[in-house]
VEXDREN-2710 file (C-alpha; in Angstrom, 1 decimal):
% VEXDREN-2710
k/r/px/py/pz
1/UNK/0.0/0.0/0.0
2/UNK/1.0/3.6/-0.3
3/UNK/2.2/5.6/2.3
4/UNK/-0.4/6.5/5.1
5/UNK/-1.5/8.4/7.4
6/UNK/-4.1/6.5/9.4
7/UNK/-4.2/2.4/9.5
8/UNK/-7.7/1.2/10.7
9/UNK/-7.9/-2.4/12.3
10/UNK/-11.1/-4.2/12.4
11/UNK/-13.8/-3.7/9.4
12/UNK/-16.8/-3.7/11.4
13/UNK/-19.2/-0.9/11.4
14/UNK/-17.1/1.3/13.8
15/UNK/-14.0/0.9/11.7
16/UNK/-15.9/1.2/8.6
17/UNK/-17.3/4.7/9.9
18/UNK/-14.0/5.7/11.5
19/UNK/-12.2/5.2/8.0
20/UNK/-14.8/7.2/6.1
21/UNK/-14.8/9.9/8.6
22/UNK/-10.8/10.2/7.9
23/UNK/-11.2/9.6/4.4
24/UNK/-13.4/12.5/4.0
25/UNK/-10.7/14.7/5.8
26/UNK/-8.4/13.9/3.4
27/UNK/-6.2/11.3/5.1
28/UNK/-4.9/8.6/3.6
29/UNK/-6.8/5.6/5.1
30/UNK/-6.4/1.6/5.1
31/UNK/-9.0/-0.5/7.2
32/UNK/-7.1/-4.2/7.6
33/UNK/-9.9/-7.0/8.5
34/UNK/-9.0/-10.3/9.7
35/UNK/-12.1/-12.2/8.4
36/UNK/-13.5/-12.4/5.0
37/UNK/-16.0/-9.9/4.9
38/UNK/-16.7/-6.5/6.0
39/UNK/-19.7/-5.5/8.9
40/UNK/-18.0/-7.2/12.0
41/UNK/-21.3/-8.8/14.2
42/UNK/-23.5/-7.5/11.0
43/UNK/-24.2/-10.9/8.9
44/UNK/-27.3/-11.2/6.6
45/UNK/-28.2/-14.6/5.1
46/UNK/-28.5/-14.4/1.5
47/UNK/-30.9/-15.3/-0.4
48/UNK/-33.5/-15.1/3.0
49/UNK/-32.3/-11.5/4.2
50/UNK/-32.7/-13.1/7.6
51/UNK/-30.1/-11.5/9.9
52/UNK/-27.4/-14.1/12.0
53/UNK/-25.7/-11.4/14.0
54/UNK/-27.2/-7.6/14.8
55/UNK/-31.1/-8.3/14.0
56/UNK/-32.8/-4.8/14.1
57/UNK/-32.0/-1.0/13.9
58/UNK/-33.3/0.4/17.4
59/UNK/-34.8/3.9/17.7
60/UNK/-37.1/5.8/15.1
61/UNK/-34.4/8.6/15.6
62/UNK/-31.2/6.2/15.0
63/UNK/-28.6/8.2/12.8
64/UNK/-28.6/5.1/10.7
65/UNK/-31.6/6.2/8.8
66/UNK/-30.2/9.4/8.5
67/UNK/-27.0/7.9/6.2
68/UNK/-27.5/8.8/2.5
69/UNK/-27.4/5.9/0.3
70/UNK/-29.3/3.8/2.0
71/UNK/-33.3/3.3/1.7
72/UNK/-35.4/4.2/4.7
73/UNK/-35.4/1.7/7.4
74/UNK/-39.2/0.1/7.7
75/UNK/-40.9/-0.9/10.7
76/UNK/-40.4/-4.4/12.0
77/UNK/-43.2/-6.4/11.5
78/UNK/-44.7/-7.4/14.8
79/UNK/-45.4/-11.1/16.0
80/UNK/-46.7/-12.9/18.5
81/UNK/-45.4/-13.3/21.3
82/UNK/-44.8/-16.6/23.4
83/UNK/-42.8/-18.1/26.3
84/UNK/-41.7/-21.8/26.1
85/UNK/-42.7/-23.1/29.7
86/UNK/-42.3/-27.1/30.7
87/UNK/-46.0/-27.1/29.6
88/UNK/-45.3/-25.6/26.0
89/UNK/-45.3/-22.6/23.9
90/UNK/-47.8/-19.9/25.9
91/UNK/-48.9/-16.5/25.4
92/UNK/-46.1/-14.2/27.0
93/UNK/-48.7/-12.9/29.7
94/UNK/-48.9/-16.5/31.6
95/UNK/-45.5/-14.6/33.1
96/UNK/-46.8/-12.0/36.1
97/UNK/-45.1/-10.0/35.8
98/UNK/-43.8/-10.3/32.0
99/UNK/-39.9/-9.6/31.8
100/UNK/-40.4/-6.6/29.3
101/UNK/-42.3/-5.0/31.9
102/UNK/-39.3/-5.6/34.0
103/UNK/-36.6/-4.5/32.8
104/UNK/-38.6/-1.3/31.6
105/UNK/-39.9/-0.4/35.1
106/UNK/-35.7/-0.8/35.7
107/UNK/-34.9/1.8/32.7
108/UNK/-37.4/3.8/34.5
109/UNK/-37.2/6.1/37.5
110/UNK/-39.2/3.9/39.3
111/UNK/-35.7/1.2/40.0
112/UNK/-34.0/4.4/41.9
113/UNK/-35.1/4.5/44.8
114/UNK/-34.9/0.0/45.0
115/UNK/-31.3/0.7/43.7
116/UNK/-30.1/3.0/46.1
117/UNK/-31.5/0.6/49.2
118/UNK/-29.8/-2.4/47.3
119/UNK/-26.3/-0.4/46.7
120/UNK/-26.1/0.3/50.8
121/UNK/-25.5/-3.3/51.0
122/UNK/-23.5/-3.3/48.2
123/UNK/-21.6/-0.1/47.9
124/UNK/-19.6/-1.0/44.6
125/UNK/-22.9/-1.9/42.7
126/UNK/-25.9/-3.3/42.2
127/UNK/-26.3/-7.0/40.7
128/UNK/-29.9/-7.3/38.5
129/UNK/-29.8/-10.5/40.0
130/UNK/-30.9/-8.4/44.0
131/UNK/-32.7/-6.1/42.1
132/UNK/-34.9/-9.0/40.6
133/UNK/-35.2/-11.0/43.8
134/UNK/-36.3/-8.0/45.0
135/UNK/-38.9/-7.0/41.9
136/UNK/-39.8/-10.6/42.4
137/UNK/-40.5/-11.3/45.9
138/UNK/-44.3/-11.5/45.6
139/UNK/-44.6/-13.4/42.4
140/UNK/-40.8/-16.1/43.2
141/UNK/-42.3/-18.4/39.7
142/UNK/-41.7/-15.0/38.0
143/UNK/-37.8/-14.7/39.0
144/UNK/-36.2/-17.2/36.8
145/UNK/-37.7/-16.6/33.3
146/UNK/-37.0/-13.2/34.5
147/UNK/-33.3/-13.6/35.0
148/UNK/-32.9/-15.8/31.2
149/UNK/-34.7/-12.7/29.9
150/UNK/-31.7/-10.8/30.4
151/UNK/-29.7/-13.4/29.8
152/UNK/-30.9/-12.9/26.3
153/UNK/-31.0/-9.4/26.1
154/UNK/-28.0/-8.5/27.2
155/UNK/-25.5/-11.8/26.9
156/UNK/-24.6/-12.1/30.8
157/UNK/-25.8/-13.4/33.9
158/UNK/-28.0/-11.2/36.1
159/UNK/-25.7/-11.8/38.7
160/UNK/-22.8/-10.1/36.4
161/UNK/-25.2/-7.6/35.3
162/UNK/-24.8/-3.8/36.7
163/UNK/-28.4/-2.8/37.1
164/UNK/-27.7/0.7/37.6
165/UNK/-25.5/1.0/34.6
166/UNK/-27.9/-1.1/32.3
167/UNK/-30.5/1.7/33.5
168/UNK/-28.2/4.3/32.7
169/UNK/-27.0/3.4/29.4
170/UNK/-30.9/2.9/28.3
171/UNK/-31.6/6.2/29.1
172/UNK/-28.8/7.6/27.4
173/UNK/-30.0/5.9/24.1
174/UNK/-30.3/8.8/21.7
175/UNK/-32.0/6.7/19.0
176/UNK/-35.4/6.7/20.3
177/UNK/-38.4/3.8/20.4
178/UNK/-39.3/1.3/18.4
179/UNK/-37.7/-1.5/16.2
180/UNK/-37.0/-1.4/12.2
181/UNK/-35.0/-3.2/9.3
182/UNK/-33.2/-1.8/6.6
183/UNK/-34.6/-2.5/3.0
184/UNK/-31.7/-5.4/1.6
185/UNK/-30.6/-6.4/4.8
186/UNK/-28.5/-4.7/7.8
187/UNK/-25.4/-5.3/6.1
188/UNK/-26.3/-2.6/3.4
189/UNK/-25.2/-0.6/6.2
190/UNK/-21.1/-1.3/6.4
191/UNK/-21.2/-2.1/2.4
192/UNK/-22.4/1.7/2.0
193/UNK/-19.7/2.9/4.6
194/UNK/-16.9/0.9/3.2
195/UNK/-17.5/2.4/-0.3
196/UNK/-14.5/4.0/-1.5
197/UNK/-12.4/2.9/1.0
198/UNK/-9.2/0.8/0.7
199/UNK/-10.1/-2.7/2.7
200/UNK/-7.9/-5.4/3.0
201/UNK/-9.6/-8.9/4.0
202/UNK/-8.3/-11.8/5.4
203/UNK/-5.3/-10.6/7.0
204/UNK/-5.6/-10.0/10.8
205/UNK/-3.2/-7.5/12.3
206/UNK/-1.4/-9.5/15.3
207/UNK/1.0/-7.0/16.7
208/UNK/0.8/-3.0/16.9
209/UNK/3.9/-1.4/17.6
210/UNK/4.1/2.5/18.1
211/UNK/6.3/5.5/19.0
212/UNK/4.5/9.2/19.3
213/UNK/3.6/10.3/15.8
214/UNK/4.0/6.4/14.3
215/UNK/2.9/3.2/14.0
216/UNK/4.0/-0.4/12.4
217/UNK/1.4/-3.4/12.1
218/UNK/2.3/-7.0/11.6
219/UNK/0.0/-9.2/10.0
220/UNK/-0.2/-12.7/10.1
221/UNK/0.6/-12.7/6.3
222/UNK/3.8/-11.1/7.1
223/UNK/2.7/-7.6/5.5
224/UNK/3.9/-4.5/7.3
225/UNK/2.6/-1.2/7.4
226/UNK/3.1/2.5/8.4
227/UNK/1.2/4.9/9.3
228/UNK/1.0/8.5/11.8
229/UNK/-2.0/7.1/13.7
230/UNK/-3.7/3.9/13.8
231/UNK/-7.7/3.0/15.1
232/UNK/-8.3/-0.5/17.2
233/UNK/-11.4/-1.7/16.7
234/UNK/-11.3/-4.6/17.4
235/UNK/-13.2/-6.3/20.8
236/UNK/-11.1/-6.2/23.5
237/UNK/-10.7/-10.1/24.3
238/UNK/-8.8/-9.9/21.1
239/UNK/-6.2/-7.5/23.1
240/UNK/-6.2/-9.7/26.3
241/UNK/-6.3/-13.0/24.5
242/UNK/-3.5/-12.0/22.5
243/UNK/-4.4/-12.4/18.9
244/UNK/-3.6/-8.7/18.2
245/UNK/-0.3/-7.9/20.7
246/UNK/-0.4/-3.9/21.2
247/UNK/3.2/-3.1/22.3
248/UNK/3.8/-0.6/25.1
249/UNK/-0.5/-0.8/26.3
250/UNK/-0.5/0.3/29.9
251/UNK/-1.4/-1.9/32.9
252/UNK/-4.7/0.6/33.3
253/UNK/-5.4/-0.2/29.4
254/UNK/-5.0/-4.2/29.8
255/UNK/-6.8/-4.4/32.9
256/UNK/-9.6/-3.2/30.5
257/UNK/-9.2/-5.6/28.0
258/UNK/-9.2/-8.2/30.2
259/UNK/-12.6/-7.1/32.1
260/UNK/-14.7/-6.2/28.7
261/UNK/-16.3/-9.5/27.8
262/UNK/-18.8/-10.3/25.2
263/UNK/-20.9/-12.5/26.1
264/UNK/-21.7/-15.8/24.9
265/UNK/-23.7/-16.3/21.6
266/UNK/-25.1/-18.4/18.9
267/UNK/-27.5/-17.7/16.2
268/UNK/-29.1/-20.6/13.5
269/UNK/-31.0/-20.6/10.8
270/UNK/-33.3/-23.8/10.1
271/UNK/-34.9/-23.9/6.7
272/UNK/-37.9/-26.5/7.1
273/UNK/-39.6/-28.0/3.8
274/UNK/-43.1/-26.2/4.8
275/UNK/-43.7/-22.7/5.7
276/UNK/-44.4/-21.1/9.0
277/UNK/-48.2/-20.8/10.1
278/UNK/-48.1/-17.5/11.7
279/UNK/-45.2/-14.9/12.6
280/UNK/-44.5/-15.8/16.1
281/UNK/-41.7/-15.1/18.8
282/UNK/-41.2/-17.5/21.0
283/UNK/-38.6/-16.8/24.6
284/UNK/-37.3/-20.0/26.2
285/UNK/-37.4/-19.5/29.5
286/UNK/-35.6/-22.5/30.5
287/UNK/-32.2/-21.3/28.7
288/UNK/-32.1/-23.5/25.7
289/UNK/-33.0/-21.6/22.7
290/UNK/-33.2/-17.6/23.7
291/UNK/-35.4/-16.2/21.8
292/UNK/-37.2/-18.9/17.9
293/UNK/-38.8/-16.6/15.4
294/UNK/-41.0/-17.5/12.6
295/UNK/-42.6/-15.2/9.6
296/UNK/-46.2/-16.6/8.6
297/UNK/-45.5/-18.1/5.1
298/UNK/-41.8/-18.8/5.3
299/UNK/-39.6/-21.9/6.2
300/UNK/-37.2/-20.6/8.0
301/UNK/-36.7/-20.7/11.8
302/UNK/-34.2/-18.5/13.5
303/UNK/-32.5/-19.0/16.4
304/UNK/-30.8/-16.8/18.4
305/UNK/-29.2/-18.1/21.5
306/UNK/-27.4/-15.9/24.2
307/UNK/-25.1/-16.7/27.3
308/UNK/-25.8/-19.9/29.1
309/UNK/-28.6/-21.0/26.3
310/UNK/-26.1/-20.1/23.6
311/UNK/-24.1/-22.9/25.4
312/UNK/-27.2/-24.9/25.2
313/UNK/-28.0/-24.6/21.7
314/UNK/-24.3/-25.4/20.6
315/UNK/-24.4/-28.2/22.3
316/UNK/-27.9/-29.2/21.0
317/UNK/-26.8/-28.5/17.3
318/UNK/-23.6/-31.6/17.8
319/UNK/-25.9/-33.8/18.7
320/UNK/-27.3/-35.4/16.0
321/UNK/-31.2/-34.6/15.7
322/UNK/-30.5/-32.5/19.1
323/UNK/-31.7/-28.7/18.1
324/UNK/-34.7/-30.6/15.9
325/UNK/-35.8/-31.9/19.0
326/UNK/-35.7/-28.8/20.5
327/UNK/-37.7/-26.6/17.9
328/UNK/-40.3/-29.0/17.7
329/UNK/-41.0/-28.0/21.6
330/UNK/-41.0/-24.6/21.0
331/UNK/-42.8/-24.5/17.6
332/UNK/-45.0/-27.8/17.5
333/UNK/-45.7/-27.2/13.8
334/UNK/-42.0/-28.7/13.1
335/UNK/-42.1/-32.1/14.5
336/UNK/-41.6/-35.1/12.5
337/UNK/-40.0/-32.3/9.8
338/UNK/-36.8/-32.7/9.2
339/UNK/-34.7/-29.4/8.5
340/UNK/-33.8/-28.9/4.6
341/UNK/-31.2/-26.7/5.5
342/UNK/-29.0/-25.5/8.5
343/UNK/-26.6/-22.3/8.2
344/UNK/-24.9/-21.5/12.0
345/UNK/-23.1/-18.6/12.6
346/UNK/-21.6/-19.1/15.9
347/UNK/-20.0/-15.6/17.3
348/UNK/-18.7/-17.2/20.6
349/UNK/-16.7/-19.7/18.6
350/UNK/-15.2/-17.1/16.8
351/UNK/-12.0/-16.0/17.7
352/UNK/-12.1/-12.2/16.3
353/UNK/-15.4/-11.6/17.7
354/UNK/-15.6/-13.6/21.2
355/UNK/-19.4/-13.3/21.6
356/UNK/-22.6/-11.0/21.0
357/UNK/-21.4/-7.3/22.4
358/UNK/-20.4/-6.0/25.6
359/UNK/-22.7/-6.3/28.6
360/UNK/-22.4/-3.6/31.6
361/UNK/-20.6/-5.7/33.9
362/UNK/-20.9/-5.6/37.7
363/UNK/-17.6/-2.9/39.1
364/UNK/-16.3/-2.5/36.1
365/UNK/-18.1/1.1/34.9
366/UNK/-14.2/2.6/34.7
367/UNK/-13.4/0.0/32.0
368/UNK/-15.2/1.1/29.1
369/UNK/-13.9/5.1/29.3
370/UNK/-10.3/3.2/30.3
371/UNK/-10.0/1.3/27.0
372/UNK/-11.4/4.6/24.9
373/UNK/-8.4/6.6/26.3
374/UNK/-6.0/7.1/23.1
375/UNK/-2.2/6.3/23.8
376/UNK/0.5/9.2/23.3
377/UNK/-1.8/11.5/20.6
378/UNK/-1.0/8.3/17.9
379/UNK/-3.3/4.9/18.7
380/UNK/-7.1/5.3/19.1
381/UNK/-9.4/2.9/20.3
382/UNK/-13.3/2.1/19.2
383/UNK/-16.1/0.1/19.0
384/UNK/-19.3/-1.1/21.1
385/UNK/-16.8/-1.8/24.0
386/UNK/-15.7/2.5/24.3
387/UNK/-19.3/3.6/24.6
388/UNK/-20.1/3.2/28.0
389/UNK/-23.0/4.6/29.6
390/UNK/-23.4/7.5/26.6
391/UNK/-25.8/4.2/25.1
392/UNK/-26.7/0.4/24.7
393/UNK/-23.6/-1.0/22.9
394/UNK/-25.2/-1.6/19.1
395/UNK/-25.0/-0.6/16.0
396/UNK/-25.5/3.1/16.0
397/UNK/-23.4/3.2/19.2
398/UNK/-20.7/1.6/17.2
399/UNK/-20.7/3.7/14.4
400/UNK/-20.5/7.3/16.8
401/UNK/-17.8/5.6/18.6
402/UNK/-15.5/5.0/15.1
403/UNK/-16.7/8.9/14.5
404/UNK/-15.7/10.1/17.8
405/UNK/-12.4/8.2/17.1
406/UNK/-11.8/9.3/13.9
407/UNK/-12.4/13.3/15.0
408/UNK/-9.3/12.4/17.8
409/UNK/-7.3/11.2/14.9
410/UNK/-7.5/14.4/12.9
411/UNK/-7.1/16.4/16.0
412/UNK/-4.1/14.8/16.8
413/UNK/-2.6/15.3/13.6
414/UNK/-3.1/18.9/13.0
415/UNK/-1.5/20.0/15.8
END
């Protein structure tokens, strides 16, 4: 490549944005991406348009829509929904009180004054695992689907959950209410901010080495390059794990790495030979299969499986007829089909994404600003694990953090 002035790691949407940011200053930009695509956690099946990794665009005021080049998002189509119970699939209200309610009476002012009590016992933080035996002392039957539905809305345990931070981060959300899709699928999105850009693919970067004003990346092809500033992207396990080795990275900085963990996930896609009756949700509560959809007229199934029933659902897939079995519990249209197609895209398997995104973790609020700090004016840092509490750690999130990187970059360099 030519000389440079900025090197971008990681080709996910905040990289994507971050390079286009710089590229439109005028900088000379490369974005180097270990895998074989662009859009990080973004995957779209082709020819179904079903989404394996991020699934919706949140907010009716997400910047996302605002992007030119790409079509208006449209709302999500809504479903019914269920919860799988020992019984079988049931209508979501046979939980008193549902989990939505929940977790939105915790986004809400009325969790304060709960929280405060809680934190006196716990001066650090507050667990949503206390706050729910708490919310849940009346109704106990309602505490474990409870806990599995934050398992899968937020990829952790309720017991490594900050409550207070999940509450604060959802009312930061600038984005708004609601749910939509984007016309073609959500990975229009880093295909139309990786136009124009120089990408390299299938080449991970596995050591950073820097000095004020310059940087060198290795990558496991052997290829070297230079550059006045680089941007890491990349999820931090990656850091810790050491599949990308950052040379010189404080003791604050790695102690960051180490405590920013995605969590667990799995995501499936099983195409049956007939079609769905009706468009239908359906929760597990009993941490096997997160959260089945269906669309009334199509034979596809989804899957999407977080923390402990991402596990689950692995495990269920190896076994031969396993996840089948499973379905046909949740969705008793499928038994005796068998599946005429199976695509998985397992993210906790993969070693350049380590899971779903980063959940608020209990003590560990200063690690999120930590890893955003830039080292020495030259290396940058962003993705869904450097927003903190400014939002929930998605798409949009992602792309303002690769923004807010890329304005430091051309900061640093004019001075």
């Amino acid at each position: 490549m030519a000389e440079l002035d900025v090197v971008v790691i990681g080709a996910g949407v905040s990289g994507l944005a971050a390079a286009a940011r710089l590229a439109g200053a005028g900088l000379a930009v490369a974005v180097l991406e270990a895998g074989e695509r662009v859009g990080g956690r973004i995957r779209t099946h082709r020819p179904s348009l079903l989404e394996l990794g991020a699934q919706v665009i949140h907010g009716d005021r997400n910047p996302i829509a605002a992007l030119p080049g790409l079509e208006a998002p449209v709302p999500v189509p809504r479903r019914a929904a269920r919860v799988l119970l020992p019984g079988g699939p049931r209508p979501l209200t046979a939980l008193r009180p549902t989990p939505p309610l929940l977790e939105d009476r915790l986004t809400s002012g009325a969790a304060r004054e709960p929280l405060r009590r809680l934190a006196g016992a716990s001066p650090w933080d507050v667990p949503v695992a206390a706050w729910l035996k708490e919310e849940t002392a009346d109704s106990p039957r309602a505490l474990e689907p409870a806990a599995e539905w934050f398992r899968q809305n937020w990829a952790a345990e309720p017991e490594a959950l900050s409550a207070p931070a999940l509450a604060a981060l959802r009312r930061a959300d600038p984005a708004g209410r609601g749910e939509f899709a984007l016309p073609g699928g959500f990975d229009r999105l880093p295909a139309r901010l990786a136009e124009g850009l120089r990408v390299r693919l299938g080449d991970a970067v596995v050591r950073l080495s820097w000095t004020r004003g310059r940087v060198r990346v290795l990558t496991a092809a052997g290829h070297v390059e230079s550059a006045a500033a680089a941007v890491v992207t990349v999820p931090p396990p990656v850091v810790a794990e050491g599949r990308l080795v950052v040379n010189d990275l404080p003791v604050r900085k790695q102690a960051a790495a180490y405590e920013l963990r995605p969590g667990d996930a799995w995501c499936g896609l099983v195409a049956y030979p007939e079609q769905a009756p009706e468009s239908v949700v359906v929760f597990d509560a009993g941490g096997r299969l997160g959260f089945v959809s269906t669309t009334a007229g199509r034979p596809e199934v989804l899957v999407m499986a977080k923390a402990r029933a991402a596990a689950a659902a692995r495990s269920a897939w190896a076994e031969p007829g396993g996840l089948v079995a499973l379905l046909a519990g949740a969705l008793p249209w499928t038994r005796g089909l068998n599946p005429a197609e199976v695509v998985v895209c397992d993210w906790g398997a993969d070693p350049w994404t380590g899971g779903a995104y980063t959940y608020p973790g209990v003590g560990a609020l200063w690690a999120s600003p930590a890893w955003a700090e830039p080292l020495g004016g030259t290396v940058f840092f962003a993705g869904e694990a450097t927003v903190g509490l400014s939002g929930p750690p998605m798409a949009h999130m992602a792309m303002a953090s690769g923004e807010r990187a890329a304005t430091e970059v051309i900061g640093a360099l004019e001075r």
